[in-house]
C-alpha positions in Angstrom: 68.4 111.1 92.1 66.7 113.6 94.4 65.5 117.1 93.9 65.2 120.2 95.5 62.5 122.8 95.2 63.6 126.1 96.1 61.2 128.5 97.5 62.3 131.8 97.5 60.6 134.7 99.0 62.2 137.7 98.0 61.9 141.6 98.1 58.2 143.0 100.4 56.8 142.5 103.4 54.2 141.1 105.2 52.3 144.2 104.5 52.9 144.7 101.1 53.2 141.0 100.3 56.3 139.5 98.9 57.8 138.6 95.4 58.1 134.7 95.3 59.5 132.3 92.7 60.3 128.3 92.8 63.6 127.1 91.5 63.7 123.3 90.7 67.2 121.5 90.7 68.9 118.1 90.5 70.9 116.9 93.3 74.3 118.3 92.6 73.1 119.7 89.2 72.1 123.4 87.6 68.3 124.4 87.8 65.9 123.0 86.0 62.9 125.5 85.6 61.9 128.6 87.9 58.1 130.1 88.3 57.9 133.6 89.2 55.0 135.0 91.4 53.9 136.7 94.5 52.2 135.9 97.4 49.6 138.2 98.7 50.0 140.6 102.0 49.4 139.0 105.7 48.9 141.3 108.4 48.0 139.3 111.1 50.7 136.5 111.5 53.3 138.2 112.7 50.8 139.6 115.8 49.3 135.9 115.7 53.1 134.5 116.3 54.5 137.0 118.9 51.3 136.3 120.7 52.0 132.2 120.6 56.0 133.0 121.6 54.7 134.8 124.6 52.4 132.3 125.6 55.2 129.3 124.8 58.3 131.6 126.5 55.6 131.6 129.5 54.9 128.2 129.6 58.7 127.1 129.2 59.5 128.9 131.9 57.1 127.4 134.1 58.2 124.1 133.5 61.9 124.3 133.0 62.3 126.2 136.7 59.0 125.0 138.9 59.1 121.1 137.5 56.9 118.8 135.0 55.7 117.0 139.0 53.2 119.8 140.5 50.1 118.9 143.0 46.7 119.9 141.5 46.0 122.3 144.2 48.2 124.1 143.6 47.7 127.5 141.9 51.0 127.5 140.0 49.6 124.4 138.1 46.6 125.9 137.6 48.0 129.2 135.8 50.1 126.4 133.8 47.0 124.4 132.3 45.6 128.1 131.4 48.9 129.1 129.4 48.8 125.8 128.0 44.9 126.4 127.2 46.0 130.0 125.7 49.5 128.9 124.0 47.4 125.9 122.1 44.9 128.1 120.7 47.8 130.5 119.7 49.4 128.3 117.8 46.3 126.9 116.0 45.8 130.5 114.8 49.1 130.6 113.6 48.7 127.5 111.5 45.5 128.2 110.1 46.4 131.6 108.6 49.6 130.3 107.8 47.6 127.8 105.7 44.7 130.4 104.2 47.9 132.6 103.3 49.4 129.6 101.4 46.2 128.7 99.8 45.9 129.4 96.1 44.8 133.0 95.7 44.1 135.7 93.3 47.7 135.7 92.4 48.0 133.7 88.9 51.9 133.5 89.8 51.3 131.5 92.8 48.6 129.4 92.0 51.7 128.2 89.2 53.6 128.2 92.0 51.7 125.9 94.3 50.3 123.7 91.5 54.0 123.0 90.2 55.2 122.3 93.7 51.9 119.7 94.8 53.1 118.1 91.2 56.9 117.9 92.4 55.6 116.5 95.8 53.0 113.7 94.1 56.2 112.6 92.0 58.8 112.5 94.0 57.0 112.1 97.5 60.5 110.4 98.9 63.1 112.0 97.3 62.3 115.9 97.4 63.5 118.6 99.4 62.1 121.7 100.1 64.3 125.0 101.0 62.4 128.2 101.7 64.8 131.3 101.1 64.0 134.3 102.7 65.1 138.3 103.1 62.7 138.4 105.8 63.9 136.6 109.2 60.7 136.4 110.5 59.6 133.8 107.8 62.0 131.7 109.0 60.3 131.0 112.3 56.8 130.1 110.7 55.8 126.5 110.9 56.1 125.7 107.3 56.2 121.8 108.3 52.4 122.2 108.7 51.4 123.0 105.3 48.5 121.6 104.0 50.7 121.0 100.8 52.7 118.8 102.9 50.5 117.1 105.0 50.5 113.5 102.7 54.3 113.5 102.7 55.6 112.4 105.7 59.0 112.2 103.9 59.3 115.8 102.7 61.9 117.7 105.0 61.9 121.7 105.6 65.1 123.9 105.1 65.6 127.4 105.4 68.2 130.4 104.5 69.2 133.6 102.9 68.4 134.5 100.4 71.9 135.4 99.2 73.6 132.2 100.5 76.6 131.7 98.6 77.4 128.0 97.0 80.3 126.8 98.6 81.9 123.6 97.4 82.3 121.2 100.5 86.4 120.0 100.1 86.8 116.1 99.8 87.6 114.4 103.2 91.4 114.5 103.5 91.6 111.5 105.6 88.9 109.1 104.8 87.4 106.5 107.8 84.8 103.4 108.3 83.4 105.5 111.3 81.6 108.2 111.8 83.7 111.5 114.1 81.4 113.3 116.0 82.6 116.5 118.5 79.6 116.2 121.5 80.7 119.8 123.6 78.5 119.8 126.9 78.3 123.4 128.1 76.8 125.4 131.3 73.7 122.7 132.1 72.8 124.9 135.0 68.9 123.7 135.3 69.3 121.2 132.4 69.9 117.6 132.1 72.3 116.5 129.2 72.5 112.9 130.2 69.9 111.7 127.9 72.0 113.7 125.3 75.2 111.9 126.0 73.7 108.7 125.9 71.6 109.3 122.8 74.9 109.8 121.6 76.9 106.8 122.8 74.4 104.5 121.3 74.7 105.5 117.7 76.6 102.7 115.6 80.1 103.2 113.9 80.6 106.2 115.5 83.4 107.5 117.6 82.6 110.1 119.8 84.6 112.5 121.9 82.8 114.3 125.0 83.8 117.4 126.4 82.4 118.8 129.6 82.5 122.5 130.2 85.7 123.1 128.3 87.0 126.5 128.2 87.4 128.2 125.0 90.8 127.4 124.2 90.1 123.5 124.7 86.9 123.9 122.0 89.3 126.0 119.3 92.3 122.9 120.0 88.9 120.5 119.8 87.8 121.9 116.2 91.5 122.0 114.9 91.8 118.6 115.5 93.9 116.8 113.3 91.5 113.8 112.6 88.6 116.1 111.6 84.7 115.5 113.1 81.8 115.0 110.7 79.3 116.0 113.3 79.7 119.0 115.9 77.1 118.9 118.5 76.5 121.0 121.4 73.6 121.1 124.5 73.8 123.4 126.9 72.4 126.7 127.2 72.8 129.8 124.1 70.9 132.7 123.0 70.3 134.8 120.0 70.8 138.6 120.8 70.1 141.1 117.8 70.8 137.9 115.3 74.0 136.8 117.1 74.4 134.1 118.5 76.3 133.1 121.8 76.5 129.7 123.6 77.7 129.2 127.2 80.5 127.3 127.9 80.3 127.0 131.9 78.7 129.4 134.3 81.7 131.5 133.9 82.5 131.3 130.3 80.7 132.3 127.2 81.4 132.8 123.2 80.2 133.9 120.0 80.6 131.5 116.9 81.8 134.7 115.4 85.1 133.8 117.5 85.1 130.2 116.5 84.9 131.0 112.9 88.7 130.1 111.7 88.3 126.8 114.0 85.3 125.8 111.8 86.8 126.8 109.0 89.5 124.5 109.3 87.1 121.8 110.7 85.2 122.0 107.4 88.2 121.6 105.4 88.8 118.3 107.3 85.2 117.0 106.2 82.9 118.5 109.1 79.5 118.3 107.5 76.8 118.9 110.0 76.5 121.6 113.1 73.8 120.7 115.7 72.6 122.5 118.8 70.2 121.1 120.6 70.1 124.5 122.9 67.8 127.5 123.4 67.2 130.5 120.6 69.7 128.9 117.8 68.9 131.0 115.1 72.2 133.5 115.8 74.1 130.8 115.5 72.7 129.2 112.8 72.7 132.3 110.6 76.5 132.9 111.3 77.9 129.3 110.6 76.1 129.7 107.2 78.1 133.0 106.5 81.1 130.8 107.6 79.2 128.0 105.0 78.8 125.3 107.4 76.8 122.5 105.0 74.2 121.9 107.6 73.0 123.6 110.6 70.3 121.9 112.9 69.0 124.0 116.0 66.1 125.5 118.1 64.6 128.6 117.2 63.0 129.3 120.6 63.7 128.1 124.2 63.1 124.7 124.7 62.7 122.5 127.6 65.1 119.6 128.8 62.6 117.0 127.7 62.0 117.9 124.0 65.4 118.6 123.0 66.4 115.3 124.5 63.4 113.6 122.6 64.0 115.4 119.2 67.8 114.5 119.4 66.8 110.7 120.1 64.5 110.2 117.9 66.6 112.4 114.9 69.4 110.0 115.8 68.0 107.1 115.5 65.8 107.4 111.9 69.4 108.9 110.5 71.7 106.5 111.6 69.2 103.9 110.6 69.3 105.3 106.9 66.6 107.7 106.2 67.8 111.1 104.4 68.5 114.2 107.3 65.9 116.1 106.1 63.3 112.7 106.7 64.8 112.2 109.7 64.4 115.7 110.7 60.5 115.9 110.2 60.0 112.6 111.8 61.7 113.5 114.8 60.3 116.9 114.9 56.8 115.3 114.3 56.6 113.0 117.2 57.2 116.1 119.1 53.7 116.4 119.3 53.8 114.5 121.8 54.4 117.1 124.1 50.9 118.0 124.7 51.4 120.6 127.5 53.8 122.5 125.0 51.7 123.3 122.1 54.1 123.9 119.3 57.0 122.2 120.4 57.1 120.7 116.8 57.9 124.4 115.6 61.3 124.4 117.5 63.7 121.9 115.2 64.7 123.6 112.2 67.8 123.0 109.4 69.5 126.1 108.3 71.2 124.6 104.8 72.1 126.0 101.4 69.6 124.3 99.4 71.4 123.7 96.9 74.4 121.5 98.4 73.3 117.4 98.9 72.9 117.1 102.4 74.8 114.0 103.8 73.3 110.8 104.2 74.9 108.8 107.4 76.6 106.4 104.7 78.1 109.5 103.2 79.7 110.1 106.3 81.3 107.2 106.3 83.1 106.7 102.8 85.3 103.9 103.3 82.8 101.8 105.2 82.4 98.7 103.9 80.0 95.7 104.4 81.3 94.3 107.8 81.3 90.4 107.4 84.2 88.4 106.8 84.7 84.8 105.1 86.3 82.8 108.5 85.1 79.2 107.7 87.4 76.5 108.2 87.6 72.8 109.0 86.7 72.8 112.2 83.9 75.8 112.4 82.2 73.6 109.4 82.1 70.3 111.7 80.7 72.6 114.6 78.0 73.8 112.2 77.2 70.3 111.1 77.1 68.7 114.7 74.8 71.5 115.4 72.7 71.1 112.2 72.1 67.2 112.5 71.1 68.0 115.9 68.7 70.5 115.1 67.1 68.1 112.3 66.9 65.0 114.6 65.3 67.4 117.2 62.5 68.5 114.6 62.2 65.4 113.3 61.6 63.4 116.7 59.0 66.8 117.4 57.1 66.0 114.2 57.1 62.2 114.0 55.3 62.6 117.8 52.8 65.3 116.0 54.2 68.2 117.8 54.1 70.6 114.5 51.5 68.9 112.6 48.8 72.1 113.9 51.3 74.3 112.2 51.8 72.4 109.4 48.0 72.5 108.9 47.9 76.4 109.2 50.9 76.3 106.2 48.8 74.0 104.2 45.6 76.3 104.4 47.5 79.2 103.7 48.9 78.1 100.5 45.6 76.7 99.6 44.0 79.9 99.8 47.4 81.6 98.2 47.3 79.4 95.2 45.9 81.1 92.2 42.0 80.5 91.8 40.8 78.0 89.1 37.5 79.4 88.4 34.2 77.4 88.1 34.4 73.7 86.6 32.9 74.0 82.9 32.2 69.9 83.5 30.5 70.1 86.7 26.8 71.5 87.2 25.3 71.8 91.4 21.7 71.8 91.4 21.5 73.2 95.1 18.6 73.2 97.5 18.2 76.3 99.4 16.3 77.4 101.8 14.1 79.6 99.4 13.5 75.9 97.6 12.2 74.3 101.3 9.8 76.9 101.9 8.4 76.7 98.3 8.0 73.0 98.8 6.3 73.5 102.2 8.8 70.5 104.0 12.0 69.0 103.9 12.5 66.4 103.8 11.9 66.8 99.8 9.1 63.8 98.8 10.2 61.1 96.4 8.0 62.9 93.7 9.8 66.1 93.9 13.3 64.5 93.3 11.6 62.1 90.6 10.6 65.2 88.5 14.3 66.9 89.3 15.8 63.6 88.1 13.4 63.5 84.6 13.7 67.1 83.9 17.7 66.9 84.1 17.8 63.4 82.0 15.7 65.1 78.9 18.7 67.3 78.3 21.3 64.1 78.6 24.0 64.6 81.1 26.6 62.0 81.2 25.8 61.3 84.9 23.6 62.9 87.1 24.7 62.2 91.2 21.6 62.1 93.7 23.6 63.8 97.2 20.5 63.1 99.4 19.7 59.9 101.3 16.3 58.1 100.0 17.1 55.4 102.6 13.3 55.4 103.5 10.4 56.3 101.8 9.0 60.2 102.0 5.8 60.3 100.4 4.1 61.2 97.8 5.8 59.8 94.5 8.0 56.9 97.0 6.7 53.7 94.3 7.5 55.9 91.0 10.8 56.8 92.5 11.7 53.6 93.3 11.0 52.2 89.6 13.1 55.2 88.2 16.1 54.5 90.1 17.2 51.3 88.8 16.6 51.9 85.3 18.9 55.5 85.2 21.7 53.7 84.5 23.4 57.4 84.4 22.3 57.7 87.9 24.4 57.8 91.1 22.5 57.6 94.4 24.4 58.0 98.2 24.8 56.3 101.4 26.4 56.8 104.6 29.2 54.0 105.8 29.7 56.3 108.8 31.1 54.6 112.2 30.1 51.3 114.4 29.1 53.3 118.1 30.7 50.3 119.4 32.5 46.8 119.0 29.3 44.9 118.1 27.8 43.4 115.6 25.0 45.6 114.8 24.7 47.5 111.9 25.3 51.2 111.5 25.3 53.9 108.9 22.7 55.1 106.5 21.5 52.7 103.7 21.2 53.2 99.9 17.9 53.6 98.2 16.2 50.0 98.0 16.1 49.5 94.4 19.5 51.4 94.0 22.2 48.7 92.1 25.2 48.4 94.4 27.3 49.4 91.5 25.5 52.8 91.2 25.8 54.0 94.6 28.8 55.8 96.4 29.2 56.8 100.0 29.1 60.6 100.5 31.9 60.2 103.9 34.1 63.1 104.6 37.7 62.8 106.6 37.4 65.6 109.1 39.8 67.2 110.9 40.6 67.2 114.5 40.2 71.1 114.2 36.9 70.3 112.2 38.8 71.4 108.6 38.4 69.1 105.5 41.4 68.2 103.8 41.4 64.8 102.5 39.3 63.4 100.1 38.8 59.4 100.7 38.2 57.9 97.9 37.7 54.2 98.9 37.0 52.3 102.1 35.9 48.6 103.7 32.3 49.5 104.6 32.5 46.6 107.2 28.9 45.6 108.8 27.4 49.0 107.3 24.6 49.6 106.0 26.0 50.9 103.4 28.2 48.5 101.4 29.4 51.1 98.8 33.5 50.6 99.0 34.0 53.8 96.5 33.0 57.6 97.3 30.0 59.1 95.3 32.6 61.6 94.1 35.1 58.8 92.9 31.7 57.0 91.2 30.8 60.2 89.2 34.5 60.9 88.2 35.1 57.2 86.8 31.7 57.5 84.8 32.4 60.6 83.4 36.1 60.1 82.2 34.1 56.4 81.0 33.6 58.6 78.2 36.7 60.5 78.1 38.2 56.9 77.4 40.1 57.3 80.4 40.0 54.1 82.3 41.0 53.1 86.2 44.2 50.8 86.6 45.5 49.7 89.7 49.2 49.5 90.5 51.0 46.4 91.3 50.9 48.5 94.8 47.5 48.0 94.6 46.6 51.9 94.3 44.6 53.9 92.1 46.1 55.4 88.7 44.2 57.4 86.4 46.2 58.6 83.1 49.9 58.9 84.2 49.0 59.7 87.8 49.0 57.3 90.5 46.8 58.1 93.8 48.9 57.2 96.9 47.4 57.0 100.2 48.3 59.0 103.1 49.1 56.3 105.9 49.7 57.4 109.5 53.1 59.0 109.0 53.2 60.8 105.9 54.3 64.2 105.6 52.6 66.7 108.4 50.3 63.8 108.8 51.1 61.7 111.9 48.3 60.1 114.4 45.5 60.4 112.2 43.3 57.4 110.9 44.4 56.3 107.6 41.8 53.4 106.8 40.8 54.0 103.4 42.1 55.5 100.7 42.7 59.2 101.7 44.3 61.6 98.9 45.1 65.5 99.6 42.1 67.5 98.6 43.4 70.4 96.5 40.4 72.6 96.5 39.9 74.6 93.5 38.2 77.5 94.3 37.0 79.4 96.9 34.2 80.9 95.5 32.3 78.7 93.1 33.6 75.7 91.7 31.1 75.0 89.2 27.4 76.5 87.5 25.0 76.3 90.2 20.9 76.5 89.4 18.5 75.8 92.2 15.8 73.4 92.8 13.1 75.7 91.3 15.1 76.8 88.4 15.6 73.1 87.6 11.4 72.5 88.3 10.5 75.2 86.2 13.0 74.6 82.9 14.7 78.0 83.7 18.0 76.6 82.9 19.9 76.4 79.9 20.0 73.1 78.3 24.2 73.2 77.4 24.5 73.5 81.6 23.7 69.9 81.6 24.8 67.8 78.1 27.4 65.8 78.6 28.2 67.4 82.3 28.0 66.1 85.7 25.2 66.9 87.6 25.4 66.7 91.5 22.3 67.5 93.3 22.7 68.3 97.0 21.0 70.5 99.5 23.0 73.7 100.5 20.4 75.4 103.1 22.0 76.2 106.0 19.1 75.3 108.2 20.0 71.6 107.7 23.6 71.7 108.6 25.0 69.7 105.8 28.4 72.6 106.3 32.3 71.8 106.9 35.1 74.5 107.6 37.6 74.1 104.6 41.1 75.6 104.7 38.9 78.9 103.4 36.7 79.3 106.3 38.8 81.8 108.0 39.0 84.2 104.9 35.4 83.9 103.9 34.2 83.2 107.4 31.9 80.7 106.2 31.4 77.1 105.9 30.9 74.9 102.8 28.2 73.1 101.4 28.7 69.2 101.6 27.5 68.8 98.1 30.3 71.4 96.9 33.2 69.8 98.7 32.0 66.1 96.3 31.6 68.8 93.3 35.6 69.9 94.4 36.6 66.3 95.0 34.9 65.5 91.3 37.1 68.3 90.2 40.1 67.4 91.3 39.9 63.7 89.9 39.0 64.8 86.5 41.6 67.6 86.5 44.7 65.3 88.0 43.5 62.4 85.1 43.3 64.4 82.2 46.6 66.5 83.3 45.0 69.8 84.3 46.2 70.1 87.8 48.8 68.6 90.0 47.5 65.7 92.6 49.1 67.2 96.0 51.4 64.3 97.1 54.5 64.3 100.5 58.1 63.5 99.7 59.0 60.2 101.5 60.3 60.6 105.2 63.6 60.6 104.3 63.9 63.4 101.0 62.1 65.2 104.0 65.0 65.0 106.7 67.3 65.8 104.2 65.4 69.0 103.0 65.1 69.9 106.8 68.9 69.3 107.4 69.5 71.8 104.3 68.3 74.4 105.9 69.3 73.9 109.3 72.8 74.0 108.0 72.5 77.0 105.9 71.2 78.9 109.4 74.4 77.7 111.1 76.3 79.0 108.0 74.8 82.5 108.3 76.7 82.9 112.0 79.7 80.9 110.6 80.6 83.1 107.7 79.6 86.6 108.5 81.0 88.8 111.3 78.7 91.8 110.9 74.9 90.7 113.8 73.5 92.9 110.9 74.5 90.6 107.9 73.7 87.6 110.1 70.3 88.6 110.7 69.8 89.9 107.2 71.0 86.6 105.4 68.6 84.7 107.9 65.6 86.8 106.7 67.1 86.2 103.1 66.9 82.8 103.3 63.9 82.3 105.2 61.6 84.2 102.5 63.7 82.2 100.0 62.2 79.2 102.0 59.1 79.7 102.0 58.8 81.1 98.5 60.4 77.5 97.2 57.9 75.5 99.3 55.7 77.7 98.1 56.9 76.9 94.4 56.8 73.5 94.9 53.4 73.4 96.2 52.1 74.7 93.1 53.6 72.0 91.7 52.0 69.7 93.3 54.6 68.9 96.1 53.9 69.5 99.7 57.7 69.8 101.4 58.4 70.8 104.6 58.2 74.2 105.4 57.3 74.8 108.9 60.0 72.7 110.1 62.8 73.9 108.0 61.6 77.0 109.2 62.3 76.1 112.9 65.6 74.1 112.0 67.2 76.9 110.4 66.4 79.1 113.3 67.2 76.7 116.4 71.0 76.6 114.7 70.9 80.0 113.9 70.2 80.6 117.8 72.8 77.5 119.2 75.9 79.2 116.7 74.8 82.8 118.2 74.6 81.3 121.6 77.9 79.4 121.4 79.8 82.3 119.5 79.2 84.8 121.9 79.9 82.8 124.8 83.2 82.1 123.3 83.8 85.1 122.7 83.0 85.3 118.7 84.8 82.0 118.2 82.3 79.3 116.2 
């Protein structure tokens, strides 16, 4: 429920200063709490607003009679840009003291006042009104929209009136109607253009207008009296306010008062007329005689305006109201975007609402209380076939696009960005990187490191007994010193995994290629340290096996399979092979991607190539570098019983991939922490941690895509209302994606992306088709 703080500014003057309280009150309820105070004296604002109504009056004039079009040269544009010049700076006087008047002062009352009020504001910043009652007229016309006490609520609407405005309960709506009734009376428009008024007014939705041109008198009484009753009366044209009454001009020959319309609006308020706008000149004689006459809400301009901004305000006032927002929101938003307007400083003064605060002003639903959602239930036997003809054919259509590839670069960006969406696993408490920097190559004068360097890495590590400890730089050739003590180490670490390179044949021959395993390194302790990249250079599979061929390097399993199997050695935890033929650790079995599974299509299966479920973005396990490791500043529980992967991560030597997080941490990632992710994932997936990322088969897919192509031919078939069409889609779409996104978590990559585009090519046919047969499906 909203509320309404009422600022009332009672006996005084701007000489004296004025008594001042603030009434809070519940929509449609009794107060809730008053603060009595006074705000001090001002003796320049009135001066300071006269001077800025000049200086507008001046400039209006200008530009209503001589044109917005004028040639440079010309003088008359000249003495324009000066008014402007002068008119700008009057109205930023007029602000400011209107804001050092508002600021907290001596006055104990209104400090209570103002502190109360910024509370109300910081609670309620979408809910509250505020009225300003006043004895004094000329508080009316200050720009109390600018307040600094405002300025972080966009939201918060300005009304004014009397101070003794009567309550007047608004009679129920004698005949009630689905649409809204609005009265649009075009008078005199002598120098005016009320086209963009008319159409601003023919666009809004549920509404059934009536347009009158220049009526005469009589015709606008009969008009008001109508039978039906309006909820909206508007008038454009051209009306003054003479010694606070108010007068609008029919036709060049015709003017009235409202004070001779008042029985017509009486009896137009008893048939539910709710809101009085005039988007004319000097409104505040009329708006201060339809409250006596207790018109719920008046909307007008306090001084002359041009063409332009009254068509502007009314547009834009339209079109946040009938879209939902409250009248007093849509108000200030339309009278904000005024500003616009540069040339007339202070055109954002001009809208005001004249309203007893405390009657609920209408929302545009409330003017309509018997609409009802506008869909209908119309399926039968034959719109369903449609539908399903048009659904199949949307599937095979994405299916045929994706089996040739055509989403798979999609698919990719949907796989990242639930990668980097998934919730963050935090640092492996099994895994330890001992990481080479670039810090660690300077201290050691070269790179490559010698053999005697990664000997004393390799003793110093063993003395505290890791369960395996993997060596993630090649040692293919000797690098003196330390190559001969090396090379006795290495076979007898039995807990010691060393790396090679199968790599790729440059061409169908014979020769050998890729990097070799250290000499003394048994074949059974070595793993090859390949990575599947991307086309878009993005790892996302891990391989886990391969034929090495005529390598050099004859390793058939990946050094981050080797240290996984060793370590779950002790877990108990043994390998098994399917009678497939593929890997199972635990209760998990590791299927390969082959050349159409999932968004996978044209790629290069060879191998044994698993999703690669990253598990963090940041660090995936301990790291310590080189020197830490040389100089036994590391703590000894780091290493027992963990894995150890020793790699280089200086960037100067390139060993860097993009992962699916590159483009959120604009960075690339270490090789030897994409094996220490790959480790992860194996040991998490076999002792039941985390879900192994695995496809649906081809045909669970179609099937899933099919779903939701139907259910976005079903959103045309069943509902009438574009609205509820388009609202259902969106429904279902973020429904969509938040399943996939379920499932991923899961451990199940469905098809996202092209359910995505299946449900909206049949939403787009059954739109297509229904309006071109006239709204039959």
């Amino acid at each position: 429920m909203g509320r309404v703080a009422v600022l009332k500014i009672g006996s005084g003057d701007f000489a004296q200063g004025f008594e001042v309280s603030l009434e809070l009150r519940e929509d449609g309820g009794s107060s809730v709490g008053e603060i009595e105070g006074r705000l001090g004296a001002n003796t320049e604002i009135e001066g300071l607003y006269f001077l800025w109504q000049q200086s507008f009056r001046n400039l209006t004039t200008i530009t209503r009679y001589d044109g917005w079009e004028i040639e440079e040269s010309l003088p008359t544009n000249r003495a324009t840009r000066e008014i402007a010049v002068d008119c700008r700076q009057r109205m930023r006087q007029v602000e400011t003291n209107l804001n050092q008047w508002l600021q907290a002062s001596g006055e104990v009352g209104w400090q209570k006042i103002r502190e109360r009020l910024s509370k109300e504001l910081a609670s309620q910043p979408d809910t509250l009104r505020l009225g300003i009652k006043a004895k004094e007229p000329m508080l009316w016309k200050l720009p109390w929209h600018t307040w600094d006490l405002l300025a972080s609520y966009p939201n918060v609407g300005v009304s004014y009136s009397p101070i003794e405005y009567e309550s007047w309960e608004i009679p129920p709506q004698q005949t009630p109607r689905d649409r809204v009734r609005l009265l649009a009376i075009f008078g005199d428009h002598q120098h005016l253009d009320l086209e963009a008024d008319r159409q601003a007014i023919a666009n809004l939705p549920q509404t059934e207008s009536v347009f009158c041109h220049q009526p005469q008198g009589r015709e606008l009484i009969t008009q008001l009296r109508n039978p039906q009753g309006w909820d909206i009366f508007f008038f454009a044209g051209h009306s003054q306010t003479v010694e606070q009454r108010g007068r609008i001009s029919l036709s060049t020959r015709e003017s009235i008062e409202t004070e001779q319309l008042k029985h017509a609006f009486r009896e137009a308020m008893q048939k539910g007329l709710k809101i009085a706008i005039f988007n004319s000149c000097e409104g505040l004689g009329l708006a201060q005689q339809l409250a006596d006459l207790h018109v719920p809400v008046i909307i007008v301009m306090q001084e002359i305006v041009p063409d332009v901004v009254a068509q502007s305000f009314l547009k834009e006032f339209l079109r946040e109201y009938a879209a939902g927002q409250t009248l007093y929101t849509a108000v200030r938003r339309a009278q904000e975007r005024l500003e616009e307007f540069t040339d007339l400083p202070g055109a954002t003064w001009l809208p005001m609402i004249y309203q007893n605060p405390a009657q609920v002003p209408p929302t545009w639903k409330d003017l309509r209380p018997m609409s009802r959602p506008n869909y209908r239930i119309r399926l039968d036997w034959k719109d369903l076939q449609n539908i399903l003809v048009r659904s199949l054919l949307a599937t095979g259509l994405i299916m045929t696009l994706r089996f040739l590839g055509g989403l798979q670069p999609l698919e990719l960006w949907a796989f990242d960005l639930f990668i980097r969406l998934q919730p963050d696993s935090g640092i492996d408490e099994r895994l330890l990187i001992v990481k080479v920097t670039e810090q660690d190559i300077q201290a050691q004068g070269r790179y490559p490191l010698s053999d005697r360097v990664i000997l004393q890495t390799l003793e110093k590590l063993q003395a505290h007994k890791p369960r395996v400890i993997g060596l993630d730089i090649y040692r293919d050739l000797p690098v003196e010193p330390g190559h001969r003590e090396l090379s006795v180490h290495i076979p007898k670490n039995s807990r010691l995994v060393t790396t090679c390179e199968v790599s790729k044949p440059e061409s169908n021959t014979d020769n050998k290629f890729g990097v070799a395993p250290p000499p003394t390194s048994p074949p059974t302790n070595v793993g090859f340290t390949d990575l599947v990249v991307e086309s878009d250079g993005i790892i996302r599979r891990s391989l886990l096996h391969i034929d090495p061929g005529n390598s050099r390097c004859q390793s058939s399993f990946a050094f981050s399979t080797e240290l996984a199997r060793r370590y779950l050695d002790f877990e108990g935890i043994k390998p098994q092979a399917t009678s497939e033929g593929n890997l199972q650790l635990g209760s998990t079995v590791f299927q390969p991607l082959e050349n159409h599974t999932g968004f996978y299509h044209n790629i290069d299966p060879r191998g044994h190539q698993v999703l690669l479920n990253y598990r963090s973005a940041q660090k995936v396990a301990r790291e310590v570098t080189l020197a830490a490791v040389l100089n036994n500043d590391l703590p000894p529980q780091w290493v027992k019983d963990r894995i150890i992967l020793i790699g280089v991560t200086a960037p100067s030597i390139g060993d860097r991939f993009f992962t699916p997080f590159s483009k959120e941490v604009d960075k690339k990632m270490s090789g030897i922490v994409i094996h220490a992710q790959m480790v992860s994932q194996m040991l998490s997936v076999a002792q039941e941690e985390r879900p192994l990322l695995r496809f649906w088969p081809q045909d669970w897919d179609a099937i899933w895509i099919w779903i939701w192509s139907l259910i976005g031919g079903l959103c045309i078939g069943k509902f009438d209302s574009v609205l509820y069409r388009r609202v259902v889609a969106v429904t279902a779409s973020f429904i969509l994606v938040s399943l996939c996104f379920g499932f991923f978590l899961s451990g199940l990559c469905i098809p996202m992306i092209p359910s995505v585009f299946a449900l909206a090519i049949t939403y787009v046919i059954t739109t297509r088709l229904k309006r071109n047969l006239g709204g039959k499906s």
